[in-house]
PyMOL commands that place a pseudoatom at each C-alpha (Angstrom):
pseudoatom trace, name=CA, resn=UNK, resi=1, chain=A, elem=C, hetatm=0, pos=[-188.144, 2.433, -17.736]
pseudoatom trace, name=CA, resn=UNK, resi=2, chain=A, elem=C, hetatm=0, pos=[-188.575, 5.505, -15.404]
pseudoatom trace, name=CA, resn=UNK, resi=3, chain=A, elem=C, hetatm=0, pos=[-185.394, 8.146, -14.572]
pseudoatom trace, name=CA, resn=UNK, resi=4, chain=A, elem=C, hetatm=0, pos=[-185.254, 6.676, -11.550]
pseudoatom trace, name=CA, resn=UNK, resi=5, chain=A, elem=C, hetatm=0, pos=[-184.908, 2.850, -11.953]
pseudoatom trace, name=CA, resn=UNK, resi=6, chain=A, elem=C, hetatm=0, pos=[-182.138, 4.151, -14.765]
pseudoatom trace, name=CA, resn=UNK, resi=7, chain=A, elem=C, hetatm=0, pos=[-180.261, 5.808, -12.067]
pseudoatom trace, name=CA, resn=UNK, resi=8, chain=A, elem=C, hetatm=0, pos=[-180.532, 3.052, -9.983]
pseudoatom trace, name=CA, resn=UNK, resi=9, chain=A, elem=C, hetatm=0, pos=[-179.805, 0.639, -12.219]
pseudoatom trace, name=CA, resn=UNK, resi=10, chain=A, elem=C, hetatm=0, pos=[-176.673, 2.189, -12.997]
pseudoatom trace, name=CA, resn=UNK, resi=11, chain=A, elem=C, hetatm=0, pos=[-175.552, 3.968, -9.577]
pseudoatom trace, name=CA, resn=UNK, resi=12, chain=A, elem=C, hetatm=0, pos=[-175.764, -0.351, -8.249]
pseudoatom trace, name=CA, resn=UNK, resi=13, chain=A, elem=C, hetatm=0, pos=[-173.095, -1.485, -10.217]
pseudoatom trace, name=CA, resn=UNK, resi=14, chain=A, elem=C, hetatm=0, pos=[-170.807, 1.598, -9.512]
pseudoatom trace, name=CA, resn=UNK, resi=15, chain=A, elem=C, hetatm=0, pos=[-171.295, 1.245, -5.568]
pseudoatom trace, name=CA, resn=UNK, resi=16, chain=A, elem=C, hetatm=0, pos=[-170.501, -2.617, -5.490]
pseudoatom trace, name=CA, resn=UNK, resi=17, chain=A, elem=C, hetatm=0, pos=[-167.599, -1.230, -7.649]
pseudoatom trace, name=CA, resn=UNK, resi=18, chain=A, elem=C, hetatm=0, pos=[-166.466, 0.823, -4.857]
pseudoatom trace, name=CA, resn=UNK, resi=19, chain=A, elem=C, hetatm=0, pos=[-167.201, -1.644, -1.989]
pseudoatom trace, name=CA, resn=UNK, resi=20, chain=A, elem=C, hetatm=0, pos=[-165.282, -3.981, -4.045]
pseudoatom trace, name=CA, resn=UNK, resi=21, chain=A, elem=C, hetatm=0, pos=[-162.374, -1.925, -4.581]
pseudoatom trace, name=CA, resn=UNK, resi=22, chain=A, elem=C, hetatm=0, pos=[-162.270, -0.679, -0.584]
pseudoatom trace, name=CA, resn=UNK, resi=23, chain=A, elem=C, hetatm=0, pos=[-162.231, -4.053, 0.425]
pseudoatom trace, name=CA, resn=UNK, resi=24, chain=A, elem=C, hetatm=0, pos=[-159.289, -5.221, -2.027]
pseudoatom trace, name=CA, resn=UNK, resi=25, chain=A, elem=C, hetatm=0, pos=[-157.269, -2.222, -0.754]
pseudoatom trace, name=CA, resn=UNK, resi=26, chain=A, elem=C, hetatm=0, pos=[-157.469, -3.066, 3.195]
pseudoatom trace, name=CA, resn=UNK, resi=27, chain=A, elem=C, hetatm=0, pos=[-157.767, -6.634, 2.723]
pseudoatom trace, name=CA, resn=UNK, resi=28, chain=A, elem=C, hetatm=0, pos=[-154.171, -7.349, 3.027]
pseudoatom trace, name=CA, resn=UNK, resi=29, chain=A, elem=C, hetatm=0, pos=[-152.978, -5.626, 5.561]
pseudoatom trace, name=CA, resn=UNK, resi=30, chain=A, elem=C, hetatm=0, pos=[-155.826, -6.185, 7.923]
pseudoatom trace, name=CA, resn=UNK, resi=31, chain=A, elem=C, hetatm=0, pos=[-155.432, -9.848, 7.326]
pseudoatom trace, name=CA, resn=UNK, resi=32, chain=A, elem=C, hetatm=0, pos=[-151.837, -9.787, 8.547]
pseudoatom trace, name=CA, resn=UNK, resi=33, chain=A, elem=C, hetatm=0, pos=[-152.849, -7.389, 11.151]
pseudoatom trace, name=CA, resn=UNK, resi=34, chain=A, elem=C, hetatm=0, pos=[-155.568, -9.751, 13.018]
pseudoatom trace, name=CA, resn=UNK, resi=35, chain=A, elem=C, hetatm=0, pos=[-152.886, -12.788, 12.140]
pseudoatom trace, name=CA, resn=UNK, resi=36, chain=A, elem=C, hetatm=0, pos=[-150.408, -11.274, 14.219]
pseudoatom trace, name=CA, resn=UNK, resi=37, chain=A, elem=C, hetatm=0, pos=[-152.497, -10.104, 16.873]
pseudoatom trace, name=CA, resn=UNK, resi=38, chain=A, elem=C, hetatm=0, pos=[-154.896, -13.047, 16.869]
pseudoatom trace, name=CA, resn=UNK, resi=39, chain=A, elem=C, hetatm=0, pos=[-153.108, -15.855, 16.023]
pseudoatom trace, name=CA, resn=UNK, resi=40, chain=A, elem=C, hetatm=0, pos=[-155.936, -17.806, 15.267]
pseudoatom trace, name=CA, resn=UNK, resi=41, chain=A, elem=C, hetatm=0, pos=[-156.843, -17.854, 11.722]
pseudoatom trace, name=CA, resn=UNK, resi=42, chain=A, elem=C, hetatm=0, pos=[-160.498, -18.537, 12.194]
pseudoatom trace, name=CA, resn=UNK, resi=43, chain=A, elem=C, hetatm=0, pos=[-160.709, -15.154, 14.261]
pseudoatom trace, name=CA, resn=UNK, resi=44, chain=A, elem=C, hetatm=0, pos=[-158.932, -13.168, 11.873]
pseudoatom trace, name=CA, resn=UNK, resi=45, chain=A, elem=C, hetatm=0, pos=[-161.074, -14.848, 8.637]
pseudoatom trace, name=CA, resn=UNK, resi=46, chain=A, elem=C, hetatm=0, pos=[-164.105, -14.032, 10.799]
pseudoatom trace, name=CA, resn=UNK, resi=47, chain=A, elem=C, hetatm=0, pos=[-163.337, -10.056, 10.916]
pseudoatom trace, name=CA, resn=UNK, resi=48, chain=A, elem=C, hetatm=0, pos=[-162.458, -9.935, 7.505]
pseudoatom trace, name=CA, resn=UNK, resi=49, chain=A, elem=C, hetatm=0, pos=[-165.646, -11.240, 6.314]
pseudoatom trace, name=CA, resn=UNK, resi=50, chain=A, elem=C, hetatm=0, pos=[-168.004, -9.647, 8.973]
pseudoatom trace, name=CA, resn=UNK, resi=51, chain=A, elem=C, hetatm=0, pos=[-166.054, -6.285, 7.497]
pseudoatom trace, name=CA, resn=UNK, resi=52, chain=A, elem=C, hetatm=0, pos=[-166.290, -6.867, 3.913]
pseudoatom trace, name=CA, resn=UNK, resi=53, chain=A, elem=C, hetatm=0, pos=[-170.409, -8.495, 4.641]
pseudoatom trace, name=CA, resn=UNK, resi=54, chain=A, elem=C, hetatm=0, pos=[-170.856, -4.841, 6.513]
pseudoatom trace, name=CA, resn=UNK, resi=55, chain=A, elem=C, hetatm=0, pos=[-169.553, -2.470, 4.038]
pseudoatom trace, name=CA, resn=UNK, resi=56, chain=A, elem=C, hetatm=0, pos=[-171.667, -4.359, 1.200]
pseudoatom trace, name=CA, resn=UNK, resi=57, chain=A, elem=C, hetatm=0, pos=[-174.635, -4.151, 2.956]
pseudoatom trace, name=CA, resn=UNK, resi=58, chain=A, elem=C, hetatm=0, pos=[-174.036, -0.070, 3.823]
pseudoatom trace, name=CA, resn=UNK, resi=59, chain=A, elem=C, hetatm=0, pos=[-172.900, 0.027, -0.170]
pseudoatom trace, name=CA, resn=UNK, resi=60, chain=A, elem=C, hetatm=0, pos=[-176.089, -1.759, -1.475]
pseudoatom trace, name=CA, resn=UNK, resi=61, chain=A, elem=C, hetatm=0, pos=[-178.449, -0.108, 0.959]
pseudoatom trace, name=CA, resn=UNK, resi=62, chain=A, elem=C, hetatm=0, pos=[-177.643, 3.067, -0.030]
pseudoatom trace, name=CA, resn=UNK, resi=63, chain=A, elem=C, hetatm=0, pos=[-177.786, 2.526, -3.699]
pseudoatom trace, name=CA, resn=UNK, resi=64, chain=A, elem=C, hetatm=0, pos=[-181.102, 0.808, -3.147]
pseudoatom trace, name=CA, resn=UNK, resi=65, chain=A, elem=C, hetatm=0, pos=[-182.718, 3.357, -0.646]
pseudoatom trace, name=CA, resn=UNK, resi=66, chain=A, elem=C, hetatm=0, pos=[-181.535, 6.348, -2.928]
pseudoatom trace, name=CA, resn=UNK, resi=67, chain=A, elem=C, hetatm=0, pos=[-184.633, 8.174, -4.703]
pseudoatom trace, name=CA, resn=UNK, resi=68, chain=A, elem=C, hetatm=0, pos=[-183.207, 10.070, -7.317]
pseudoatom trace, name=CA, resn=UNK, resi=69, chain=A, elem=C, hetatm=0, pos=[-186.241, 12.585, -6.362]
pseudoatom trace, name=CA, resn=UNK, resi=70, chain=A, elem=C, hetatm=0, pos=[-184.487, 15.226, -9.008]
pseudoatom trace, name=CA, resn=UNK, resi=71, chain=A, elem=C, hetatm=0, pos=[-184.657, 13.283, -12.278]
pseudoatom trace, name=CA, resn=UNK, resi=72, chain=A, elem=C, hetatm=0, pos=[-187.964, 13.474, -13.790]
pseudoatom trace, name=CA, resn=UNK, resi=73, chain=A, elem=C, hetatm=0, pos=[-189.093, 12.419, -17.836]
pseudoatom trace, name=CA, resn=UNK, resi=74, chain=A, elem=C, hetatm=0, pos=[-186.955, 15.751, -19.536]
pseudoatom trace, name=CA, resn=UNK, resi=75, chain=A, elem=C, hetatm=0, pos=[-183.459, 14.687, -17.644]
pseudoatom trace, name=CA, resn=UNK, resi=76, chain=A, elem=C, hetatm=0, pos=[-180.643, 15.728, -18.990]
pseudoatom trace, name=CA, resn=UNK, resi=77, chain=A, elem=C, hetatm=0, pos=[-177.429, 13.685, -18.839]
pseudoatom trace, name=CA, resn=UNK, resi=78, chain=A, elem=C, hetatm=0, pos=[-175.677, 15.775, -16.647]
pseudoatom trace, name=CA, resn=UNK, resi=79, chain=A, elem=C, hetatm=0, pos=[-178.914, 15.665, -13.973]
pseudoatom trace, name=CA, resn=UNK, resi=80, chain=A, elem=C, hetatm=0, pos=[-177.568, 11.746, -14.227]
pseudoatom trace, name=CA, resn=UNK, resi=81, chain=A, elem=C, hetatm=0, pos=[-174.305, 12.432, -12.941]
pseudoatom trace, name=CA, resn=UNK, resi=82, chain=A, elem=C, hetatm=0, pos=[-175.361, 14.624, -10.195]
pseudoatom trace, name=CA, resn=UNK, resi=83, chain=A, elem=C, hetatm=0, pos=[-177.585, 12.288, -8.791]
pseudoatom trace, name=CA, resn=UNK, resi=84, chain=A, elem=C, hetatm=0, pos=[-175.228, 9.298, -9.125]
pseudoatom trace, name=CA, resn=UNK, resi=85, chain=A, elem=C, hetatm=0, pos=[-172.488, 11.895, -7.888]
pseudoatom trace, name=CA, resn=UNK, resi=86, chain=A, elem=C, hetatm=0, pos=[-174.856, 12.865, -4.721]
pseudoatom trace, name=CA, resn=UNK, resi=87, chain=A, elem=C, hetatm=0, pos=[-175.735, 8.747, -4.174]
pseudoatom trace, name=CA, resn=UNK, resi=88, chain=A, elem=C, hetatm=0, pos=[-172.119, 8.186, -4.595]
pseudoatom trace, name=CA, resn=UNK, resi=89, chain=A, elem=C, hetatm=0, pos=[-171.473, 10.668, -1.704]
pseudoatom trace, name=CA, resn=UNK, resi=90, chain=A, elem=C, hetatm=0, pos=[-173.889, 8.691, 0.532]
pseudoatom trace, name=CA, resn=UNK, resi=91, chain=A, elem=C, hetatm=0, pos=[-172.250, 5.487, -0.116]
pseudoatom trace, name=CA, resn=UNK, resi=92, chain=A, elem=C, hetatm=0, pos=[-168.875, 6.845, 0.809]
pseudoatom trace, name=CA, resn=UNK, resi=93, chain=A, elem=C, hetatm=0, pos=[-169.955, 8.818, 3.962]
pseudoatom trace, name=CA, resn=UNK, resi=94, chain=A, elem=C, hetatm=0, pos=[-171.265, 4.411, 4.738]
pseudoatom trace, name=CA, resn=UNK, resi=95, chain=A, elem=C, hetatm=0, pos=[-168.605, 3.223, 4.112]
pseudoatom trace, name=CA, resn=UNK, resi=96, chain=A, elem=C, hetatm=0, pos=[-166.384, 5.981, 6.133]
pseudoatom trace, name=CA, resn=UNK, resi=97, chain=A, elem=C, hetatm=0, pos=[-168.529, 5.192, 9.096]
pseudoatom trace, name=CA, resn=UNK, resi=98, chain=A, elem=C, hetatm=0, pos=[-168.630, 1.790, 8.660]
pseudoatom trace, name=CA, resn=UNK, resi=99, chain=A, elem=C, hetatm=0, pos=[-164.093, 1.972, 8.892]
pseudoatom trace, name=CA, resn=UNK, resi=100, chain=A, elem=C, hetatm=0, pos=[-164.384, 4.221, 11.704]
pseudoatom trace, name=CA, resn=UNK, resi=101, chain=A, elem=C, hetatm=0, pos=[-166.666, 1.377, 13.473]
pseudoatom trace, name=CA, resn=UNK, resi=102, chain=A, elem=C, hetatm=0, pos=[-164.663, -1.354, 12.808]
pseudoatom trace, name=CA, resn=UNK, resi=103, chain=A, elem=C, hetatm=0, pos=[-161.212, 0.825, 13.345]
pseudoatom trace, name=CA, resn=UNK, resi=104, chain=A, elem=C, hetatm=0, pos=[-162.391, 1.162, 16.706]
pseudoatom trace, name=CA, resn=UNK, resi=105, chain=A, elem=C, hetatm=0, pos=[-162.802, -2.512, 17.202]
pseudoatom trace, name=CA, resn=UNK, resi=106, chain=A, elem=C, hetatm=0, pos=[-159.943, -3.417, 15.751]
pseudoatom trace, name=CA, resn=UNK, resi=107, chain=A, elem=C, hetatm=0, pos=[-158.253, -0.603, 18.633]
pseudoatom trace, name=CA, resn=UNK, resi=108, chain=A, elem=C, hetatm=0, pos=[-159.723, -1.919, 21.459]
pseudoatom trace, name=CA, resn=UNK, resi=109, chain=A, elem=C, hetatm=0, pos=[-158.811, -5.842, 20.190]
pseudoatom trace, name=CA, resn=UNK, resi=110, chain=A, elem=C, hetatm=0, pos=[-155.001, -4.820, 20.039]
pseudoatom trace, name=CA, resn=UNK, resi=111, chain=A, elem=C, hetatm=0, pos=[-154.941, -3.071, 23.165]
pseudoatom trace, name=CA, resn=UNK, resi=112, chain=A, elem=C, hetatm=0, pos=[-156.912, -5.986, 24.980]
pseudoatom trace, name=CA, resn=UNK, resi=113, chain=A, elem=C, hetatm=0, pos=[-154.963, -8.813, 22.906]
pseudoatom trace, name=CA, resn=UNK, resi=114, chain=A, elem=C, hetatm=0, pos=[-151.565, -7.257, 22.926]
pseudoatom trace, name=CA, resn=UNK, resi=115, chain=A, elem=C, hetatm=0, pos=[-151.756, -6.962, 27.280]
pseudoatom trace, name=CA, resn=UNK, resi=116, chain=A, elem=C, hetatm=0, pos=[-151.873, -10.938, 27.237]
pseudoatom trace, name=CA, resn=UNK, resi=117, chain=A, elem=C, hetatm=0, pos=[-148.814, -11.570, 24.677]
pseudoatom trace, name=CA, resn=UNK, resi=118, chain=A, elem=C, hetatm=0, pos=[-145.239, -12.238, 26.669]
for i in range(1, 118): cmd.bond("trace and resi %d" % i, "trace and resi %d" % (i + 1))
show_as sticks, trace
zoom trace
């Protein structure tokens, strides 16, 4: 197995790790957030999935598309963690932009939805 299918193999399950974990966090509260503005539970399980489908995909790509150009046959361990550090980086700067995206729907919804509520 080359350096680079190692790092990939192992960088894969550490991202869905993290896209895991970043969906458990906001989960909650953005569920009770599109309830109450919604009111329609279909609307509100539709975000939450389209989010959580979104930032796995951004996750996964990124641990997929990553080369690892750096490690070569003579890798140390420590050459490991940087690259998984530096693919870990990518994933998060993803998944930033995918919450900024998807904050700014979420903005506009309230301020359209909340207009129309007596």
């Amino acid at each position: 197995m080359s350096p680079r299918s190692i790092a990939v193999c192992i960088s894969l399950p550490v991202v869905i790790a993290v896209a895991v974990l970043v969906d458990r966090l906001i989960r909650p509260a953005l569920r009770r957030l599109l309830d109450d503005i919604t009111g329609l539970p279909a609307a509100s399980e539709f975000y939450l999935r389209s989010f959580a489908i979104v930032v796995f995909f951004v996750a996964i790509s990124n641990a997929i598309g990553s080369t690892h150009s750096e490690l070569n046959g003579t890798s140390h361990f420590m050459e490991y963690v940087w690259s998984l550090a530096d693919n870990l980086q990518d994933v998060m700067q993803g998944i930033f932009g995918v919450l900024l995206g998807y904050v700014a729907v979420i903005t506009i919804l309230v301020a359209a939805l909340r207009r129309r509520q007596p």
